[in-house]
Structure formats: structure tokens, C-alpha cells
N, C-alpha and C positions, 0 to 999 in steps of 0.2 A: 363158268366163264366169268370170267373179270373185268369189267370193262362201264365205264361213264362217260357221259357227254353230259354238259351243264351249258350253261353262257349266264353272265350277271358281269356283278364288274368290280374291280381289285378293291378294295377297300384300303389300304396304304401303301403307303409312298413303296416305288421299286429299289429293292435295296439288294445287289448280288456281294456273295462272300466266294471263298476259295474256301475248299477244303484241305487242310492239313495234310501234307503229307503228297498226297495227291494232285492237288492245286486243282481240282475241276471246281465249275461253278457252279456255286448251287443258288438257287432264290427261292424263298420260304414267301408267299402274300395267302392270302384270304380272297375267296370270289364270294360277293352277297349277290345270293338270287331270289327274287323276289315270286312269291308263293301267287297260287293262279287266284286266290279266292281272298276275297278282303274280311278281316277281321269283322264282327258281328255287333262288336262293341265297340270301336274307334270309328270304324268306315273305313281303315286305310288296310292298306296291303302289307302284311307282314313277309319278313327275310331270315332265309337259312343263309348260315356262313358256312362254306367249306375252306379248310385248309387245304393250300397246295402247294408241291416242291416241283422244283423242275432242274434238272442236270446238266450240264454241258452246252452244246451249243444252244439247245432251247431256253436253258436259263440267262444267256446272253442275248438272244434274240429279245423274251420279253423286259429285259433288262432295257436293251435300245430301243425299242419300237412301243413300249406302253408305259402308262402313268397311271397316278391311282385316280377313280372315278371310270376311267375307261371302259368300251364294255370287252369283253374276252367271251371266248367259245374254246371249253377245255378239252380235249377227248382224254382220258388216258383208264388209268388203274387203281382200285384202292388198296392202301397200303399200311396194314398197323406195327405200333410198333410199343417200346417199350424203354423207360431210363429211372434210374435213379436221382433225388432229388432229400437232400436231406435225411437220408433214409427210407426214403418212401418212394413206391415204385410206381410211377405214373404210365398211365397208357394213351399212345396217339393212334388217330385214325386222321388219313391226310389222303388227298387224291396225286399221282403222279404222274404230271405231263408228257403225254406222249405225244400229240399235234394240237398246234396253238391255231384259232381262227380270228382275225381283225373284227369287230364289232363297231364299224363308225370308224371315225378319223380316228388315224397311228400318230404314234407320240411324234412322227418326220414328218407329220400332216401332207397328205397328199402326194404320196411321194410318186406315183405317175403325172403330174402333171409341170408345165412349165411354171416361171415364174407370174404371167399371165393370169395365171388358174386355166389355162384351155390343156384338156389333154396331150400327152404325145403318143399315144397308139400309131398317127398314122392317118392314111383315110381308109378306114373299113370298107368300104364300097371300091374299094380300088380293082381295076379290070386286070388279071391276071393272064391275059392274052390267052395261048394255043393249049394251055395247059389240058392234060390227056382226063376221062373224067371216069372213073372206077369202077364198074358194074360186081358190086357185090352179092348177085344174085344167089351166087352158089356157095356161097359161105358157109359151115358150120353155126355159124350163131346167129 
């Protein structure tokens, strides 16, 4: 199986392109996540960088809704790969976004709430009158 979950947070600016040909979007950043154990010699907490690309609408979504600093929650895939440069054959290893999680304020800050800053949910506590009420007793699950 294939599969990562990370969260840390973009290290540069969000920058989407189109692909050639195709025109889908793609966004290439970097997530720095910061390691559980503090260095032995500094005191401070050291950071791995992963590289990550993400495709189509998800590359537009973190395109609109994050900035760099931000924190992020990646799920997706890892993916290597391979180009030439110069004559010389370089190899990537990159994680690719398959669900994106908010970590803290979105780059639309707040985007449930009024101008105010008071939510708009509603009132949660609100009395739904005669409503019928479910007895899942005999369920399968």
C-alpha cells in the first residue's frame, strides 16, 4: 500500500501553473514538518521537507484557500520519478495530493463566519419540533 498523511506547513509562496497541452493545474510547494525530538546540540527542533504536487481541482483549491507559512494536513501517495537535465538523469521523490485538511486559518480567513467574526451555523440548540426519532436497534452495524 501507498499511502501518507503528514501536516507541517508550505514553505513558499502558492504558485499554480497549467499544463501544456492539457491545461490542468498543477501546484508543486514543499510542506516542512517538524521532527518530534529536539536536536541534542542546538535544543531546537529540526524539519524534514517533503515535496508535493497536486492536480486539478485540488491544485486550485490550495492555490485559493492557502499561503505559505500556513499549516496543511496532506493525505495522498508517493510518487517517483525521473528527467533529464543537462545530460544527467535526475530522480524525484514527491508526495501527491489526494485530500487537503485546513490546519488554522484559510488563506479566505474565516470563511464561516460573518463580518462581525460571530458564526453563521445557526443556533445549534435549535428545537426541531415533532421530528420522528430512529431506533437503530436492529441494525447490522
Amino acid at each position: 500500500m501507498n499511502k501518507v498523511i503528514f501536516t507541517g506547513n508550505l514553505v513558499r509562496d502558492v504558485n499554480i501553473t497549467y499544463a501544456q497541452g492539457s491545461g490542468m493545474a498543477v501546484l508543486r510547494n514543499t510542506v516542512a514538518l517538524r521532527r518530534k525530538l529536539k536536536n541534542k546540540n542546538t535544543g531546537n527542533y529540526e524539519s524534514d521537507f517533503i515535496p508535493i504536487v497536486a492536480f486539478g481541482i485540488k491544485a486550485e483549491f490550495i492555490a485559493n484557500h492557502f499561503d505559505k507559512g500556513q499549516g496543511i494536513q496532506i493525505e495522498g501517495h508517493m510518487q517517483s520519478g525521473s528527467y533529464k537535465k543537462d545530460g544527467k538523469t535526475n530522480y524525484t521523490l514527491e508526495a501527491v495530493v489526494d485530500d487537503i485538511e485546513f490546519l488554522g486559518s484559510s488563506k479566505t480567513n474565516n470563511v464561516n463566519q460573518d463580518a462581525d467574526g460571530t458564526n453563521n451555523y445557526g443556533d445549534v440548540n435549535q428545537d426541531y419540533g415533532d421530528m420522528e426519532v430512529v431506533d437503530y436497534g436492529d441494525a447490522p452495524f
